[in-house]
Every structure is written in C-alpha cells, then in structure tokens.
N, C-alpha and C positions, 0 to 999 in steps of 0.2 A: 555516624562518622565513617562506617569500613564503606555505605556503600558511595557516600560522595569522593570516597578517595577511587574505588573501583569506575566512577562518571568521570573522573580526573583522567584515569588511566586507561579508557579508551577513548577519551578527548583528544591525549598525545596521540595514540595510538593510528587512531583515524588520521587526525593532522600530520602527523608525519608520514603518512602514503602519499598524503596532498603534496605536501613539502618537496618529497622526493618526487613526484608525478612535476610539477614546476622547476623543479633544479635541473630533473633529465632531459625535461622538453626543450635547454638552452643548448643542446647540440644535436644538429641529425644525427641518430643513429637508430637502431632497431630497437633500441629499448625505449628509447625517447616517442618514438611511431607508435608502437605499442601504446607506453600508457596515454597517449593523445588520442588514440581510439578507443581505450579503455573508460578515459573522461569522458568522449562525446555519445557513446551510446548509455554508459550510466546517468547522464541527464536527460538521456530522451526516457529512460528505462523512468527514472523520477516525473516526467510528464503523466508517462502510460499511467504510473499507480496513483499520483493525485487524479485525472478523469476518473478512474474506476473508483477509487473505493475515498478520495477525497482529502484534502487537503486543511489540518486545523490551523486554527488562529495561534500564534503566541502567545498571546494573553492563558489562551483556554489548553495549554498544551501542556501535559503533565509532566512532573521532574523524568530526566533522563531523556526527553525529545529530540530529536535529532533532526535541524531543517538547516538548509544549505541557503546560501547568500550568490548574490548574482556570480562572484567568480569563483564559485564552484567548492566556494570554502564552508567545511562543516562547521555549526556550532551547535553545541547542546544546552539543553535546559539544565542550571544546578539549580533554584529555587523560584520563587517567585519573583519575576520580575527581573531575573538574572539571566542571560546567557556568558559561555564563555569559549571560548577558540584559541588556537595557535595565533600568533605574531612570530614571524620568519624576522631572525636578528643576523647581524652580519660577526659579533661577536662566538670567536672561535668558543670561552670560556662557558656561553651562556647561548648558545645557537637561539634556542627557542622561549618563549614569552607566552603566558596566559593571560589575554585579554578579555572585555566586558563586556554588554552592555547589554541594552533594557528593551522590551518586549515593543516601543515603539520604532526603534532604531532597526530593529529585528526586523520589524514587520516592512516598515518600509526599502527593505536592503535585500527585500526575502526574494529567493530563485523564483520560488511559486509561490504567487498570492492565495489569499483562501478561500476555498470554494468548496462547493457539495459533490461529491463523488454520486457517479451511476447506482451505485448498491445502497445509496441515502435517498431514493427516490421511494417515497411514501404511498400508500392507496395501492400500491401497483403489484403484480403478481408478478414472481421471476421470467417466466417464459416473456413477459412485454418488454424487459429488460436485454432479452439476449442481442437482438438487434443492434442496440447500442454498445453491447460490451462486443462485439465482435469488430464494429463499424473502430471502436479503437485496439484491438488485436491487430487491426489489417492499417491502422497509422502506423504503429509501434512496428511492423513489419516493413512499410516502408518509407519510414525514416530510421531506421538502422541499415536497411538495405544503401538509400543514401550513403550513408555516412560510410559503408565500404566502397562502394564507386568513387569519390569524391578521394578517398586513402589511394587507393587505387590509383586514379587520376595523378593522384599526387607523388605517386612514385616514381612513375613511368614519367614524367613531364619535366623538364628542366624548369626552374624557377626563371622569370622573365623578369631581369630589374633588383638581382642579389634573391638572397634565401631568403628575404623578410618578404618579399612582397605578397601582397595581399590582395586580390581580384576576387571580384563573386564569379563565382558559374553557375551555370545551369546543368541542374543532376535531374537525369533521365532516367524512370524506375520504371520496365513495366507493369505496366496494370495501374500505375501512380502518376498522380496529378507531377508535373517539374517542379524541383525547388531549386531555390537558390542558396546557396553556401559558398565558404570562403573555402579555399584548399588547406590542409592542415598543412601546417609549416614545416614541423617534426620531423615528416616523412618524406617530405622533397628532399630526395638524396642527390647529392650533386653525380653530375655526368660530365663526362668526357666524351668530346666527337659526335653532340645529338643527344639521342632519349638514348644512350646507353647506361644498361642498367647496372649497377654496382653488385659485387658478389652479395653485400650482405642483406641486398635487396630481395634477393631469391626465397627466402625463409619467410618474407613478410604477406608475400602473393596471397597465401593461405589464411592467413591471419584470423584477418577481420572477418570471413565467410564463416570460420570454426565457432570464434567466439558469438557471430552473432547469431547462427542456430543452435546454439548448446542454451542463450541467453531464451529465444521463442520457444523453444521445448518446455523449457521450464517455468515461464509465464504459461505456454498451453495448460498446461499438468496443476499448476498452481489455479486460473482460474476456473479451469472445470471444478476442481475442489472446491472452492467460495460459490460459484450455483451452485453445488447440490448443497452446501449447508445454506446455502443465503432460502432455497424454496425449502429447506424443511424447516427453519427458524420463522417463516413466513406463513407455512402451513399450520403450525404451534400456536400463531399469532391468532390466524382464522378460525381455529379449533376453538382457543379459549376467549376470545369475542365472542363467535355467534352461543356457545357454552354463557357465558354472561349475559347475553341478552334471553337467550330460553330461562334462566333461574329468575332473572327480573319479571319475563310475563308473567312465569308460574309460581311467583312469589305468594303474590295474595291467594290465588284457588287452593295451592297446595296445602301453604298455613290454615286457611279454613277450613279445608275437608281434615287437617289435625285435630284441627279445634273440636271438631263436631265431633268425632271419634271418640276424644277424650272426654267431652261432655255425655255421650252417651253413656260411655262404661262406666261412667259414674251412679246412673241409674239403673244401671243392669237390675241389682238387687232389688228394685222395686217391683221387677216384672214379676206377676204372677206365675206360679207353676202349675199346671194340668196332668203332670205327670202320677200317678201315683205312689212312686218311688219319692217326691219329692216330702210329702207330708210323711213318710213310713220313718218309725224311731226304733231303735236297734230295739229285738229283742230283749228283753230283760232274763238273767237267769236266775234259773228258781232257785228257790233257797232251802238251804240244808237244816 
C-alpha cells in the first residue's frame, strides 16, 4: 500500500511540472521559452537513451515504469495492465484527475515504440559496439544543438502571421546533416520596429547553450560508465562460458582418472612388501 501511494505521488509530482510546463507555454515569456526548450531536448534526451540501452514493451514493463505518450505526457505503471496519469480540469476545486488505461492503449499512444537498445546486441564484444554508441552521442549532440538554433531563431525573429504561426525551417548544424523544425512559439517574443529584441530577451541568449552542455557532459560521463561495466559484464560472460565448456570436455577424463585412483587405493593392501621392515613384529619384552 505505502509504495503505491509513494507511485501516486510522484505521478502528481511528475504531471504537475507537465501541467505547469503547458499552462506557462500559453504566454511568451521567459519562463514559458525556458520550459519549451526544457521539453524539446528532454525528448530528444528520451530518443538518445531508447537507441542506446532500449526501449521495453508495456505489457513487459515492471510496476513503477515510467513511459511518455506522444504529447509528452508521463504515465506510469501501477499494476498489471494498469497505467495511470494526470487529466488537467478546469475546476478551481478539483484542478487535477487521475486517469487510466491499459497496456494496449499505452502502447499504441506510446512517444517511443519498442525496440532493442545498442547494449542488447548479443555475440558481440564491447569495443564493436563503440561505433554505434558514439554514432548516437554525436545525434543526440546534434539535435540538441538544433533545438538551440531554431530557440534562438525564434527569439530574434518576429513572428509572420500573429504568435501562433507555425512554418518549418531548416536548422543548419555544423558538421550535421539540416533538419527541419517548427519555431518554438513560447519564445517568439514580440518586437517592436523589426527584430528588436525585448529586455527580457537578453537572459535567454545563454540559455539553451548552458543547458545543453551541462545535459552532454553528463550523458558523456554517464556512458563511459555503462562501457566499462557493459565489457566487464561481458568479459564475466566469456570467462564462465569458455570455463563451462573446458569442465564439459574434461568432464569424462577427469571422472575417470578419479575413478581409477580410487579403485586403485582400494587395492593398495594387496601389494606385496619387500621391505624388511614390513614383516618385522615389535620386540616382545622379556618377562620378569
């Protein structure tokens, strides 16, 4: 019971950062910019760690899972077959609602479908793996990078057609392939006389640069730690296989050269002695 109330209560917990990440995003402002860059690199940050280390099924997804749905809303696992999330109400009394539902509805509504992660590849030694794991260190680098260009873009640019509008562009990273993305809305801060930029605009410049190298440092740091445990869990593996396979060949020689051992000493006693110490019986002493 304590710990399904404790999944309860960081179910709120969670959904209400969501909450207020959507309530703030309904006016430009800085904190509004903020968590709208906050959201778009924590689901690229959610891509990066399903490729690497893999993405489970709901069905197969133990109490207390935590998998996000396409708008970015958390839900977690309370039992089988159960998930549950916030529902945003509009009642003052009752702001917020715990809702349901079931591990097909999940699956199909799910942010990331489920797939095998890089460090679930089998037969394979670490070092054949680095390639790959770095090949998505250097995505995850630049589609965050994106996503600050594009904030960026979006500050300095006057919205064309009110603050809603919505146009793709093309985000230019070096060293990275161009994507396309929508401008963040949040962060188009209206101007006056042109791209003149708002005072409270100045504080945001920095922003998205800090957060998104404080974010790769610590993926860096975080995935060098999983290779070295991922090759020495792997080395363990190779140790006590080929360990298994030498006890299997030397299974039968070994038992037999026991066997023979033990059938020998059994007859020891039979061998004759040539010693003459061996037939000699204590002196007897004489008698009084």
């Amino acid at each position: 019971m304590i710990s399904r109330w404790l999944i309860i209560g960081s179910l709120i917990f969670t959904s209400t950062v969501v909450t207020l990440q959507h309530a703030s995003a309904q006016d430009v402002s800085a904190d509004s910019c903020q968590e709208a860059i906050n959201s778009e690199i924590a689901k690229e940050l959610r891509f990066h760690r399903a490729v690497v280390f893999g993405e489970i099924a709901p069905e197969s997804a133990p109490i207390g899972h935590v998998k996000y749905d396409t708008n970015g809303k958390p839900w977690i696992k309370m039992e089988e077959d159960k998930w549950a999330s916030i529902k945003e109400k509009d009642e003052e009394e009752d702001p917020i609602e715990i809702v349901f539902q079931n591990d097909d509805a999940m699956e199909s509504d799910a942010e990331i479908e489920p797939r095998r992660g890089i460090l679930d590849t089998k037969r394979t030694l670490t070092h054949e793996l680095i390639p790959y794991l770095m090949q998505s260190m250097r995505a995850l680098q630049c589609r965050t990078q994106a996503i600050c260009n594009i904030a960026l873009e979006s500050m300095i640019t006057s919205p064309e057609g009110g603050e809603n509008a919505v146009e793709i562009v093309t985000v230019e990273t070096l060293g990275c392939l161009p994507m396309f993305r929508s401008p963040i809305n949040e962060c188009r801060f209206p101007s006056e006389g042109g791209n003149v930029m708002a005072s409270e605009q100045t504080g945001m410049l920095d922003y998205c640069p800090g957060v998104r190298d404080e974010l790769l440092e610590r993926e860096a740091s975080l995935l060098k730690f999983v290779v070295e445990y991922d090759a020495a869990y792997r080395t363990m593996l190779q140790l006590a296989g080929n360990f298994d396979l030498m006890i299997q060949e030397l299974r039968w020689p070994f038992t037999h050269t026991i066997r023979n051992v033990a059938s020998i000493l059994g007859v020891v006693s039979r061998i004759p002695c040539f010693l003459s110490t061996c037939d000699s019986s204590p002196i007897p002493f004489p008698e009084i």
